[in-house]
C-alpha positions in Angstrom: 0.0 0.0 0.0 1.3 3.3 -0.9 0.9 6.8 0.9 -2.1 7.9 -1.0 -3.4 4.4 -0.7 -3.1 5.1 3.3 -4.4 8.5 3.3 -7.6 8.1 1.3 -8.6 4.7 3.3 -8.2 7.1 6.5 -10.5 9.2 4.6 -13.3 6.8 4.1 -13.5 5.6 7.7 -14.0 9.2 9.1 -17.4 9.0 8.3 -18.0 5.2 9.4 -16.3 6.0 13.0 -19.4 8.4 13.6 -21.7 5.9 12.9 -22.7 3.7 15.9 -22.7 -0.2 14.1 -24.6 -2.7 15.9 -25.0 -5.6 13.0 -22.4 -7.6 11.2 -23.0 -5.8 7.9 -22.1 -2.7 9.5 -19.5 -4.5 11.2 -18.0 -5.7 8.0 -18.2 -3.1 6.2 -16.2 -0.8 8.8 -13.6 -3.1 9.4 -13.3 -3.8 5.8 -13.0 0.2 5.5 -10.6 0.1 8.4 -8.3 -2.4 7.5 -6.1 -1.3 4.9 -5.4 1.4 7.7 -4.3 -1.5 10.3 -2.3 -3.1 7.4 -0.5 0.5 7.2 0.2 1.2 10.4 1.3 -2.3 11.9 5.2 -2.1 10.9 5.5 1.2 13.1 3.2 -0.4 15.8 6.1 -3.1 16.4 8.6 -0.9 16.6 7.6 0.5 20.2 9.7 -1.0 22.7 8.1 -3.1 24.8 4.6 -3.7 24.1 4.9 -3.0 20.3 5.4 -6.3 18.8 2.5 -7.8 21.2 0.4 -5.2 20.8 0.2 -5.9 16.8 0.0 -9.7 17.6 -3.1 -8.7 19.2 -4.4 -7.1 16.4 -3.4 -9.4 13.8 -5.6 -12.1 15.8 -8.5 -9.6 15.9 -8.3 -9.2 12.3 -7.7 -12.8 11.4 -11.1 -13.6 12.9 -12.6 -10.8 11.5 -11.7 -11.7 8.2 -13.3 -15.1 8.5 -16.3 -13.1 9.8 -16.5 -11.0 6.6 -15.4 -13.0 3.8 
């Protein structure tokens, strides 16, 4: 993913983080929105000393189930 790639996926989820989601098609469609974002950011979240690399481990789980969630 490139920088504009990043940017304009930060874009789109500005207006889905004001919505309140209660259903799985909001769900999915929010965290495929949000995402490419994670994806982006990950790298520099295992860089922090300490709690960094467990931290994006964390994450990575989260978004391995929610990826089997929305297909």
């Amino acid at each position: 993913m490139n920088e504009k790639q990043f940017f304009e996926a930060i874009e789109r989820v500005d207006g889905l983080a004001r919505a309140e989601a209660v259903g799985k098609e909001d769900l999915c469609r929010i965290y495929k929105a949000v995402k490419p974002i994670l994806e982006g950011i990950l790298p520099f979240l295992e860089l922090i000393p300490g709690w960094g690399k467990k931290a994006a481990a964390a994450i990575r789980l989260l978004m391995k189930g929610l990826d089997a969630l929305c297909p």
